[in-house]
GUPAZA-310646 format. One record per residue (C-alpha): residue number from 1; x, y, z. Coordinates in nm, 2 decimals. Layout:
<rs>
    nr        u        v        w
   NUM        X        Y        Z
...
</rs>
This chain:
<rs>
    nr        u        v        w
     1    10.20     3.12    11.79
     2     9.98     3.01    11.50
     3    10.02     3.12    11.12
     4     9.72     3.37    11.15
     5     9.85     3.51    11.48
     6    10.17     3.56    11.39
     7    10.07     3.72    11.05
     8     9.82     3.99    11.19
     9    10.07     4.04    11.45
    10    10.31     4.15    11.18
    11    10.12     4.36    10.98
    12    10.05     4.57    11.35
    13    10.43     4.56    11.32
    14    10.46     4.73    10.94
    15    10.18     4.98    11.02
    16    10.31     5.06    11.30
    17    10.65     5.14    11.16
    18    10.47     5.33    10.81
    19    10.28     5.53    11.00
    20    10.58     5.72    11.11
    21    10.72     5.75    10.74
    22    10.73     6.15    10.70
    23    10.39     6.37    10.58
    24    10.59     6.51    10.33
    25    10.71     6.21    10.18
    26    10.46     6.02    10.00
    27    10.62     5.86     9.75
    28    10.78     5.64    10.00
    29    10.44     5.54    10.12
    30    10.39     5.41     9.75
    31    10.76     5.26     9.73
    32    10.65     5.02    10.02
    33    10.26     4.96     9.90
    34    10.47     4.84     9.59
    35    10.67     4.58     9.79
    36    10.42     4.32     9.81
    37    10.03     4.31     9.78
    38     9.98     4.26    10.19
    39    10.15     4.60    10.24
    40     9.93     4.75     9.95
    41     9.63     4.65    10.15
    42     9.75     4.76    10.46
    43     9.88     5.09    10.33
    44     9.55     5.16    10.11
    45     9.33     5.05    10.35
    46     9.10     5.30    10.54
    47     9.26     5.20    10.91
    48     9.58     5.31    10.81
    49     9.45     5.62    10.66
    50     9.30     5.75    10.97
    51     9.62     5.66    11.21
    52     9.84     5.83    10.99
    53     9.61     6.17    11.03
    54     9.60     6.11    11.38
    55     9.97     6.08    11.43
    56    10.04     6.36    11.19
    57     9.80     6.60    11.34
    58     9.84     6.89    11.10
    59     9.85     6.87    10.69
    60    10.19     6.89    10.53
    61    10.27     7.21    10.26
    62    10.39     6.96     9.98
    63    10.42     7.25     9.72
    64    10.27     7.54     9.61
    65    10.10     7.67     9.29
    66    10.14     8.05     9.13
    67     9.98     8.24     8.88
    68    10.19     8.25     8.55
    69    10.11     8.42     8.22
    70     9.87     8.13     8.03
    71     9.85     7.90     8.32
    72     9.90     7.78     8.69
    73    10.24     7.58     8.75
    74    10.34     7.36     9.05
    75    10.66     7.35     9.25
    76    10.75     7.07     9.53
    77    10.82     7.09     9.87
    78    10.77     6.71     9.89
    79    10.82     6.39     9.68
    80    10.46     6.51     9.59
    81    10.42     6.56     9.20
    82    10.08     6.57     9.08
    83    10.10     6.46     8.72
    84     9.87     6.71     8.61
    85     9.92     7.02     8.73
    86    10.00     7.24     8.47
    87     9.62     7.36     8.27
    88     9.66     7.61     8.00
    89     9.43     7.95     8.07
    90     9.39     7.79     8.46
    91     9.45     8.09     8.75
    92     9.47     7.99     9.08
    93     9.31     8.16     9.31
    94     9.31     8.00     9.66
    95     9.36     7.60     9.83
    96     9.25     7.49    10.14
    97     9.19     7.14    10.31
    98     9.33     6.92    10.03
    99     9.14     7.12     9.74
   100     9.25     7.40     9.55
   101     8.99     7.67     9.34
   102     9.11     7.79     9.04
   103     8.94     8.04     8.75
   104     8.92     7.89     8.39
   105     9.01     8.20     8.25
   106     8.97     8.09     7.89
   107     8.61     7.94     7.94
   108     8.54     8.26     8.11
   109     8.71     8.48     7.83
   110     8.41     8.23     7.58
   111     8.11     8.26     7.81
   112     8.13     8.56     7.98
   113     8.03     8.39     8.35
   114     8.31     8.34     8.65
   115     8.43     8.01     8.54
   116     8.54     7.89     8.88
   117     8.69     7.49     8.91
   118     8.72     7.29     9.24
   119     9.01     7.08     9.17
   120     9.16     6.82     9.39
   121     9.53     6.78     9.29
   122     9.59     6.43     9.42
   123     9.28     6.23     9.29
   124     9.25     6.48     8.98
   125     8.90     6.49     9.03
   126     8.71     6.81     8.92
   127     8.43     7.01     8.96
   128     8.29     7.29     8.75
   129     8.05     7.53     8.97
   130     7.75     7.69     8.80
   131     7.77     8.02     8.61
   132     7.78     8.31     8.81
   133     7.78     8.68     8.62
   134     8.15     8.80     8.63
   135     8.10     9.19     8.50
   136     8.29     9.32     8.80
   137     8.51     9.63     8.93
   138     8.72     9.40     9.17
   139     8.65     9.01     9.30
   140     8.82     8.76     9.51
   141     8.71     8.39     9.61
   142     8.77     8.14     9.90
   143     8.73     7.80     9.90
   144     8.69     7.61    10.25
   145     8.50     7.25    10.40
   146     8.13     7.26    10.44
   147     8.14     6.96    10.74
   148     8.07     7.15    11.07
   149     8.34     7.04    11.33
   150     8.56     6.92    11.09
   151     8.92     6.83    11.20
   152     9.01     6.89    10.83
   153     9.25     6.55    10.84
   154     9.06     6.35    10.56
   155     8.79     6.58    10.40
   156     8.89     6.63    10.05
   157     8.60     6.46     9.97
   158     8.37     6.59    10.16
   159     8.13     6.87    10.05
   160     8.28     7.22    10.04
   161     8.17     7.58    10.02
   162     8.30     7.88     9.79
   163     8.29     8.24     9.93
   164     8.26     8.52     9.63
   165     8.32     8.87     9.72
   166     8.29     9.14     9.45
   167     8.23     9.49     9.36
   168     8.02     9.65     9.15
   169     8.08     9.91     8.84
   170     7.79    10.15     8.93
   171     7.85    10.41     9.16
   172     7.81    10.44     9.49
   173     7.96    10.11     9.43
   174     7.88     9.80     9.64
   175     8.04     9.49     9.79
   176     7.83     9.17     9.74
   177     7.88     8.82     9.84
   178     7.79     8.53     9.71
   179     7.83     8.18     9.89
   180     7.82     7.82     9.64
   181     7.74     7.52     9.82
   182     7.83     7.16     9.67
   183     7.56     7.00     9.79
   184     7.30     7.25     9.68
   185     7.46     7.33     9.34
   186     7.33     7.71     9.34
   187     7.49     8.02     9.39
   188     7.30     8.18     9.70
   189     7.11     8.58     9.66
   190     7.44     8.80     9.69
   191     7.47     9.02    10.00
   192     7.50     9.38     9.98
   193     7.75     9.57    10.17
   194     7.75     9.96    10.05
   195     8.13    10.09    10.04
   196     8.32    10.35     9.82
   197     8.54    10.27     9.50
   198     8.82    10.10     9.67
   199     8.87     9.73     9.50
   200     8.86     9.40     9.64
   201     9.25     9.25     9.58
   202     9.23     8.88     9.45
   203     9.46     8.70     9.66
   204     9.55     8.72    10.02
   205     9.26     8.62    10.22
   206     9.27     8.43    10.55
   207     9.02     8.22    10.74
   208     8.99     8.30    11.08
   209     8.72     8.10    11.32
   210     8.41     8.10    11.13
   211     8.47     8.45    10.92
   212     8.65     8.48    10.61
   213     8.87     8.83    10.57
   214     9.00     8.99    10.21
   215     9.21     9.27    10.15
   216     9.11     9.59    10.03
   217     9.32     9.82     9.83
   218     9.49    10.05     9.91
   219     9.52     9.83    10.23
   220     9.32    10.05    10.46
   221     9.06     9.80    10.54
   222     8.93     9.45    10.57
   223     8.67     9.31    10.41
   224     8.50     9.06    10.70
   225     8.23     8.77    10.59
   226     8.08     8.58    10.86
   227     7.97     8.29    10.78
   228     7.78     8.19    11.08
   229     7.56     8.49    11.06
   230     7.61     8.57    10.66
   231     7.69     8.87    10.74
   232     7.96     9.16    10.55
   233     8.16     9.42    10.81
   234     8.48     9.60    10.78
   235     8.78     9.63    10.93
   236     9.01     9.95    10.96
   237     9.40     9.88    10.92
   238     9.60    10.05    11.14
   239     9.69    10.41    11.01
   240    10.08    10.37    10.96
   241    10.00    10.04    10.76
   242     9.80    10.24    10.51
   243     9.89    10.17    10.14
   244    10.14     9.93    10.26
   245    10.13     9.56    10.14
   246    10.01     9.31    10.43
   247     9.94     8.95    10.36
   248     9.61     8.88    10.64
   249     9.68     8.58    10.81
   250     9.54     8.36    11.14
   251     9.78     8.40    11.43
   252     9.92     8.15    11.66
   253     9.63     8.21    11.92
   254     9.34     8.24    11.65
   255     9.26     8.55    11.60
   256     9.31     8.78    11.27
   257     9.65     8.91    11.19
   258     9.86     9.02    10.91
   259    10.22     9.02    10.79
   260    10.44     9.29    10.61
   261    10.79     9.42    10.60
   262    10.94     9.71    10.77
   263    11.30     9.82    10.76
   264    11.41     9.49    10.68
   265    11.23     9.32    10.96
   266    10.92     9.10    10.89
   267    10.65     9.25    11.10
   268    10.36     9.01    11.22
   269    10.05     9.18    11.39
   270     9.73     9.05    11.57
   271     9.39     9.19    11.69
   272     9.31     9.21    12.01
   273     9.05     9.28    12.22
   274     9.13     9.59    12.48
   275     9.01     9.65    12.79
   276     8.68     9.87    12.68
   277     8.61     9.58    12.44
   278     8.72     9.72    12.20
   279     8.98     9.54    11.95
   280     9.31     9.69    11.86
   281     9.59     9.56    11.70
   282     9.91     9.50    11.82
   283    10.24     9.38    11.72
   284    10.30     9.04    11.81
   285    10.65     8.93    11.68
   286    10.97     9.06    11.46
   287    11.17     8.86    11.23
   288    11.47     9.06    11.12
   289    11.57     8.96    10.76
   290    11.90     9.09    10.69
   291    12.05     8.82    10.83
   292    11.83     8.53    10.63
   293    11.77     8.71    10.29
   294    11.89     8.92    10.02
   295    11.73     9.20    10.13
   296    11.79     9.57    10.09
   297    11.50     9.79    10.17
   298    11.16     9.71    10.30
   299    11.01    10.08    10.41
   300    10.83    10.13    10.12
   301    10.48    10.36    10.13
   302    10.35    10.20     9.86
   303    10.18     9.87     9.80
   304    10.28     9.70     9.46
   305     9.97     9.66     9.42
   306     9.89    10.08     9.37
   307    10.28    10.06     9.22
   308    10.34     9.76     8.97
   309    10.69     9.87     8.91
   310    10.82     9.88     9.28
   311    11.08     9.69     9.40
   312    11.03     9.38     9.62
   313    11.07     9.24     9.86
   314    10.69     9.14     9.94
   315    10.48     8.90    10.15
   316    10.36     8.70     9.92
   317    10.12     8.44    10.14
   318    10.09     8.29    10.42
   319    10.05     7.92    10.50
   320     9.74     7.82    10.70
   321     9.88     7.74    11.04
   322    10.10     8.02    11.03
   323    10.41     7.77    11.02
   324    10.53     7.96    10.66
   325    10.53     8.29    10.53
   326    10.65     8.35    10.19
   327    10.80     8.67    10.05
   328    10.93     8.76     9.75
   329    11.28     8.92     9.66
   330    11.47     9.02     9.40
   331    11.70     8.71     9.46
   332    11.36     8.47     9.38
   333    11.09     8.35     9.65
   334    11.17     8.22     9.99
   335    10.97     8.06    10.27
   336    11.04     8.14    10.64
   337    10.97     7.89    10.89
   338    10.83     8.09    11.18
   339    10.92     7.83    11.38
   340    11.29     7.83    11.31
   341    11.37     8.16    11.16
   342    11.49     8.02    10.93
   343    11.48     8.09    10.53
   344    11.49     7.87    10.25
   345    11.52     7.94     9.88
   346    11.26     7.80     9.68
   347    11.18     7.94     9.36
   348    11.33     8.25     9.09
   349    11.00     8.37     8.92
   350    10.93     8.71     8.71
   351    10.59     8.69     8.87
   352    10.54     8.81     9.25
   353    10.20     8.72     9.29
   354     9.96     8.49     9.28
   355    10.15     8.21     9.52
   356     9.93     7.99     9.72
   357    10.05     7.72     9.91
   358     9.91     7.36     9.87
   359     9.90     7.18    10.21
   360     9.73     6.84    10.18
   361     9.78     6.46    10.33
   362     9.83     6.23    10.05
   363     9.85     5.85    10.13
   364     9.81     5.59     9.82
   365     9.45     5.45     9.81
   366     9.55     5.19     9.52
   367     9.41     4.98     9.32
   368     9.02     4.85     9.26
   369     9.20     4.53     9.21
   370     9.38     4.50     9.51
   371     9.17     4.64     9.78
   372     8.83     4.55     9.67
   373     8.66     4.84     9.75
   374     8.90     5.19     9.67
   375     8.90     5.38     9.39
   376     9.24     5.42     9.15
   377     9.45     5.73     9.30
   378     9.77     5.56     9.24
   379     9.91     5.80     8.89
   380     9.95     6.10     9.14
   381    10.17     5.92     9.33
   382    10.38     5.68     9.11
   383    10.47     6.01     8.94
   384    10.63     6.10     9.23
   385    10.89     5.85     9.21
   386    10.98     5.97     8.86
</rs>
């Protein structure tokens, strides 16, 4: 076999063998890029990129952010370390497909206006969206891709859309929506929903299909945004759920569901269509808990949101997917892997909101230098190894 041969035939060898390095482990991805400058090229290169995704056919969780007094921390569940994830007067608010949203609550606190970031953890790249008036009762925000038919593998780059929900001061008080696109720059005309004084709860919202859902407190409806037909609807909880604390969620068959606690079992529920046509919901699964975590008593009436003083434990989020579910305790934060039932420890935190998981693929695209033709997104990475 000639040189050439023999040397392409090799490098089908090495990619065939990275390829298969874990999701969830990048930093030994870069450890091997840094072995010799063929294997950079071969790991940065777009080819590589793009069998990876295909043989890893869903986005790892490689940590998850959460809401702490002056800013927005980061915790692992990778050999992911973004090197700068900590940004004083930065909330979180939601991540999806590689990019996170946050609210630059000190900007806002200067200006006035909802000073919302799109933030992309591994490249560090950042984009401020235009001013949008922030005088309001209650608000929550999604971020999501913009590229019909998607497969959501490799478009962090890609344009994205931002879906603001918020209600008003005046009474009768009304729920608007507002929807940003990237590549428009604008804030569209807000859509009017009228609805009583209940508030629009910042976190726990779920993409389901093509409709975005948010809670409503006291947790006796959902708030439903299609974004096929821009169109605003709600959704009545079941009765025994009301005031309760239920983190919305997709189900394993795609349709909207929600998680809570009851009597130390975590409950998961779905909607589904009856025989009239009609939907219903109906309870899909039971996890009991006693078994996997510290905890005492879940039949609480009251959400903690209505109650800021109640005891946990709480469902904290939900991992698109479904795979995850997090729930706070008195004993710290722990994810359960649906999959498994099992539990794992991940975190002690004061705090019991404001947890959103970051799922993302992150393979080295190295540097200028040595490909030719990539841009530098090596610091991300490197710092993983630290």
């Amino acid at each position: 076999m000639d040189p050439p041969a023999a040397a392409a035939l090799m490098d089908e060898l090495v990619k065939e063998i990275l390829i298969r390095v874990p999701p969830d482990d990048p930093a030994s991805l870069v450890g091997a890029a840094l072995v010799c400058k063929r294997w950079c090229r071969l790991i940065a290169g777009a080819s590589f990129r793009c069998r990876f995704r295909e043989l890893h056919p869903a986005p790892p969780m490689l940590g998850y952010l959460y809401r702490r007094p002056k800013d927005t921390g980061f915790v692992p569940t990778s050999s992911f370390r973004p090197p700068h994830a900590v940004r004083d007067g930065w909330r979180v608010l939601d991540a999806r497909h590689g990019r996170v949203l946050v609210l630059d609550a000190a900007e806002q606190y200067k200006t006035m206006d909802m000073a919302l970031v799109v933030w992309d953890p591994v490249s560090d790249e950042q984009r401020r969206l235009s001013a949008l008036w922030s005088l309001f009762s209650s608000w929550s925000a999604a971020l999501l891709c913009a590229t019909a038919g998607c497969d959501h593998l490799d478009c962090c780059r890609g344009p994205f859309l931002v879906v603001f929900v918020a209600t008003g001061f005046i009474l009768p008080a009304e729920t608007s929506a507002y929807l940003y696109s990237s590549e428009q720059g604008v804030w569209s005309e807000p859509l009017d929903v009228y609805d009583s004084d209940d508030c629009i709860l910042i976190l726990h919202r779920a993409l389901v299909g093509n409709s975005l859902y948010f809670n409503y407190e006291p947790n006796t409806r959902i708030l439903e945004y299609n974004l096929g037909r821009q169109e605003l609807s709600v959704i009545k909880l079941p009765s025994a759920f009301h005031g309760w604390h239920v983190a919305l969620m997709e189900s394993e068959d795609g349709v909207l569901g929600f998680a809570t606690l009851q009597e130390s079992k975590l409950s998961l529920w779905a909607r589904e269509a009856g025989p009239d046509g009609y939907a219903s919901w109906a309870q899909r699964r039971v996890i009991e808990l006693d078994k996997l975590l510290p905890v005492s008593d879940c039949s609480r009436l009251l959400s903690p949101y209505m109650d800021p003083i109640a005891c946990p434990p709480y469902v904290v989020a939900v991992t698109d997917g479904v795979d995850v579910i997090f729930v706070w305790t008195d004993d710290g934060l722990f994810a359960i892997h649906l999959k498994s039932s099992r539990a794992k420890k991940i975190g002690q935190f004061i705090s019991n909101f404001g947890v959103v998981p970051y799922m993302s693929f992150c393979t080295p695209v190295l540097s200028l230098a040595l490909t030719g033709k990539e841009e530098p997104r090596l610091d991300a990475l490197i710092a993983s190894q630290t």
